[in-house]
N, C-alpha and C positions, 0 to 999 in steps of 0.2 A: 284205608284201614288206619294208616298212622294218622290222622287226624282225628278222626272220631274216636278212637282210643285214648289219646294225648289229653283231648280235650276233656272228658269223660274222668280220668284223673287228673287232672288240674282242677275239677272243680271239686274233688274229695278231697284235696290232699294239700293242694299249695298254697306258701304262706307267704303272705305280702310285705315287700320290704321298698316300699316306694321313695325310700329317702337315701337308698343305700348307692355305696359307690363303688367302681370295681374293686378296688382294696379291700372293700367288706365280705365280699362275697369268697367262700371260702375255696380255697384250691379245691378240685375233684366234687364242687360242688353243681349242680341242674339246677338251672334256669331255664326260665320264657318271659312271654310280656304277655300282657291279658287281651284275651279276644285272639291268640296267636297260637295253632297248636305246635308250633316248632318249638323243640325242648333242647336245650346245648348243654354240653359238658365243659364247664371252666376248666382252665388252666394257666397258673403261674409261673412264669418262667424268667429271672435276672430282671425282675421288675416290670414286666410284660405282661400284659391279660391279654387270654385268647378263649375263643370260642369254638366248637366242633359240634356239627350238626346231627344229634340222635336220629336215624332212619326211623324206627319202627320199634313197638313195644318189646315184641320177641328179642331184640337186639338188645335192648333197654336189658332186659329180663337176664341178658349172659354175663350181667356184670352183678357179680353178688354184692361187692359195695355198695351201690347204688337203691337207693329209695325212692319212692312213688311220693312217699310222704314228706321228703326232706325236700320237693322241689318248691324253686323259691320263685315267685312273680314280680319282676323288675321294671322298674319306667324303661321308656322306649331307650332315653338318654343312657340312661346305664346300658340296656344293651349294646347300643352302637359305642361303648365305649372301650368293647373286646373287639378284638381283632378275627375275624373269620382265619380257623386255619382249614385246610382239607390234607396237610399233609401228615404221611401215617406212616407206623411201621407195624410190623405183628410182634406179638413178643415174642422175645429169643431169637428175633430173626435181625439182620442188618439193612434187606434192601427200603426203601424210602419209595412211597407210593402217593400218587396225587388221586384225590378223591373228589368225583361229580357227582352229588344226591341226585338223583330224579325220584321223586316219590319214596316206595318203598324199599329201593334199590338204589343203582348207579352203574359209574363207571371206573374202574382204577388205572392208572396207568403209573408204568415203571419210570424212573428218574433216574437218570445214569450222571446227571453231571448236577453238582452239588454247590457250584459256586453261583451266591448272590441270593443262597434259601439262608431263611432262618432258621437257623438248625433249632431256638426255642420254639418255633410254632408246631414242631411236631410232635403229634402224639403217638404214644404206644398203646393198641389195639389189641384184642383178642381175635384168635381164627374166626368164630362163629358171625363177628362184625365185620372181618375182612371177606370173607366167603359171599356175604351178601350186596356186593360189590364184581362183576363182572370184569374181566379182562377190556379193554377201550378198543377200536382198530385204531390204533394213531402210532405213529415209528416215536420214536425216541425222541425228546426233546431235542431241542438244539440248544448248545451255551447261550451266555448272554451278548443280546445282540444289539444296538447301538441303532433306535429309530431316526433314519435320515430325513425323512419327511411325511406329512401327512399329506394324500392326497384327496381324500375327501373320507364320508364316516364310513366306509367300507373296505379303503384300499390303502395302503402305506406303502411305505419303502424304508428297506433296511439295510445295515451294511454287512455284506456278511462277505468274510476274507479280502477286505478291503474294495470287492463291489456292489453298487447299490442294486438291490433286487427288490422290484414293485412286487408287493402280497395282497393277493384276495381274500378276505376271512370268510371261511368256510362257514356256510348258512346264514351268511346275514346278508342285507339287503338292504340298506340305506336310502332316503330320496336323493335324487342326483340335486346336485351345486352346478351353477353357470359355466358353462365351459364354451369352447366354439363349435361344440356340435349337439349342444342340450341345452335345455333354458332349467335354471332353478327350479325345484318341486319347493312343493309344500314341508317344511322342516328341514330342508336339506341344507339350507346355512347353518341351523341347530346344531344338526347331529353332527357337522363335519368339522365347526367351531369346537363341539366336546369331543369329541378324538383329538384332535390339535391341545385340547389344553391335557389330556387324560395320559399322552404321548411325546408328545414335543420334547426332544432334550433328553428321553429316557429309555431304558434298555427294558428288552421283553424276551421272553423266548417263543420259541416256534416247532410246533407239531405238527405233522401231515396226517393224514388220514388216506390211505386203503382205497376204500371207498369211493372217495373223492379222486384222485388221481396227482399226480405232484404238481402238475402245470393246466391252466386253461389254455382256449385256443389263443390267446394275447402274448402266451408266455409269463402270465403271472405265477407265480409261486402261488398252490392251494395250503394255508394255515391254518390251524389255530395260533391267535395269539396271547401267551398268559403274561401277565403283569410281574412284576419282581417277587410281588406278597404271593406269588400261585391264583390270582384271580384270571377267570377264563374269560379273555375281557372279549369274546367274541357273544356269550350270553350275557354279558354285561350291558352290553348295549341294547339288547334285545327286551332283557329285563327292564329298563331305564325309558325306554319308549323312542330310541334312537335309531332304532332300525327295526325290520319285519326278519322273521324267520324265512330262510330262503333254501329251496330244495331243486337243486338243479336238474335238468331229467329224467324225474323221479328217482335218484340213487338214495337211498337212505343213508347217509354219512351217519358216523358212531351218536351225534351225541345231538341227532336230530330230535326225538322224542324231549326231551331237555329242552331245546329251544323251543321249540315248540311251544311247550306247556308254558317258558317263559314269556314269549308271545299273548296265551291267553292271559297271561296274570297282568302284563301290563294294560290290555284292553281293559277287562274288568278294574281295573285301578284308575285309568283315564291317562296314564303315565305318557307327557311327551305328545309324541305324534297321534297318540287314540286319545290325546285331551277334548275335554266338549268345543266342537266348534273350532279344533284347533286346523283341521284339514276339511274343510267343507269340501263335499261331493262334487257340489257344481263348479269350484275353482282348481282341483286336485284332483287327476283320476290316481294317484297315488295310493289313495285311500280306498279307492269304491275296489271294495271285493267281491263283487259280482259279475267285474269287467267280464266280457268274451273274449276268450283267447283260443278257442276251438275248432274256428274255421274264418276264413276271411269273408267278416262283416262291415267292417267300417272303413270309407274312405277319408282321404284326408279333407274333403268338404263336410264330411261330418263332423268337425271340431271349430270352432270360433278362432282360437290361435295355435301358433304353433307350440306353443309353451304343452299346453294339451295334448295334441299330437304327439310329442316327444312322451313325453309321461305314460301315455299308452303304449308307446312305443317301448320302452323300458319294460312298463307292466308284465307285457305279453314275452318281451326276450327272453326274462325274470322267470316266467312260469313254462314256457315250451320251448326257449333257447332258438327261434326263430322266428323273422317278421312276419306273421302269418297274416295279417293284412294289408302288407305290399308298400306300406307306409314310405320307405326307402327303396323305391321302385330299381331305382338307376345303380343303387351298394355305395353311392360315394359318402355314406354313413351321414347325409342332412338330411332330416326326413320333414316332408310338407313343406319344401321349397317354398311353395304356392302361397305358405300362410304368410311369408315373411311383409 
């Protein structure tokens, strides 16, 4: 709906300012970039642009200010030169809430600890925009916490009360990096190279989910992890083409639909790992999403190397949480001995 609507007035109503800079553009003023139905509400704050993402016309429609006809068509550059905020408050009200679009909706979730936000990037909202925004399952954030290492693009470690706790990020799925018990996938130097740079040296917070449960069987911590600015750098990745959306179980964790959909955008964009040619079939079972992982099919003579093997092996972990074809006959976690 919010697309075909968006777009539909954008081509009535909006006026081009191709040369303009964030400073131009006026406080409380609607922007987009052409060819993009996503519509933002500026906001200036102690010298600060930011940007906040309009859901849906009807929402558009609860703020009497706002015009159809006042929206303004910006270069890409000026867009990316606001800041994404998602954080909110209602009017009249005090508490401070982080906001997830997915579509014509989302997710909100409460912030209880207020140190390392920018208190300029938040906006004040109306009910009828906060309403369309769902409660999240995720517990309370955690303060800010001190990234001790990266371990590859899916798993980190962080210091929390002065000991270091390995975190799994909830729905993503990275290609594995070399290790002694897996050979490199396809991108998996990429992705774990941009966690390292995106991380290294910097503090994040950390949300649990419900759903998910607080620990895997490793004794990982299950997270979300947000960035300082409130980016949910777990769809960031997914967005960015660094990792696949990942559902363990089948449990629907909160803010699977979300990734998900971020998933498809990156495919259809080529982004990363769904680049043309970037994960060939025949060299990466990484990629092939058609793999079988439904009954035990393939032995380890049906792969050329172990590199292969391994990747299947993941594949299948990945989607049914066990080696359903035997690949690691003997549990001493090398699978296809045989190939080496």
């Amino acid at each position: 709906m919010r697309k075909t609507k968006l777009v539909l007035f954008a081509l009535l109503f909006a006026v081009a300012v191709s040369s303009a800079r964030a400073s131009d553009i006026p406080d409380g003023a609607i922007i987009k970039t052409a060819g993009n139905p996503d519509v933002y509400i500026v906001k200036h704050s102690n010298g600060k642009f930011f940007k906040r993402l309009v859901l849906n016309p009807q929402v558009f429609k609860s703020y009497s200010h706002l015009r159809w006809e006042d929206l303004i068509i910006v270069d890409q550059s000026v867009m990316d030169s606001f800041t994404a905020s998602e954080l909110v408050r209602v009017d009249g009200q005090d508490s401070i809430y982080q906001l997830a679009p997915d579509g014509d909706s989302g997710n909100k979730t409460l912030i209880t600890d207020m140190n390392g936000l920018d208190l300029d990037s938040i906006y004040t909202i109306n009910g009828t925009d906060f309403n369309n925004y769902v409660k999240a399952p995720t517990a309370e954030f955690s303060g800010l916490l001190d990234v001790y290492k990266v371990i590859d693009g899916d798993t980190v470690s962080v210091t929390i009360e002065g000991v270091n706790r390995t975190v799994r990020l909830i729905g993503v799925d990275s290609p594995e990096v070399t290790g002694p018990y897996t050979a490199a996938q396809c991108y998996g130097n990429e992705s774990s190279a941009m966690v390292k740079e995106r991380l290294t040296g910097k503090k994040v917070r950390l949300a649990s989910d419900t759903a998910s449960g607080d620990t895997d069987k490793y004794n990982r911590l299950l997270r979300y992890v947000y960035l300082e600015d409130g980016t949910l750098f777990n769809q960031w990745l997914i967005e960015e083409g660094y990792a696949k959306e990942y559902t363990y179980n089948d449990v629907a964790y909160g803010f699977q639909k979300s990734f998900k959909t971020a998933e498809a955008a990156a495919k259809t964009a080529k982004k990363g790992l769904w680049g043309v040619e970037v994960c060939a079939l025949s060299e990466n079972f990484f990629a092939q999403s058609d793999y079988v992982c439904t009954a035990n099919t393939y032995n380890c003579s049906d792969f050329k190397t172990q590199a292969q093997a391994e990747a299947a092996y993941a594949f299948c972990m990945n989607a049914t949480g066990a080696d359903v074809h035997l690949l690691d006959s003997d549990e001493d976690g090398m699978v296809c001995e045989s190939l080496n």
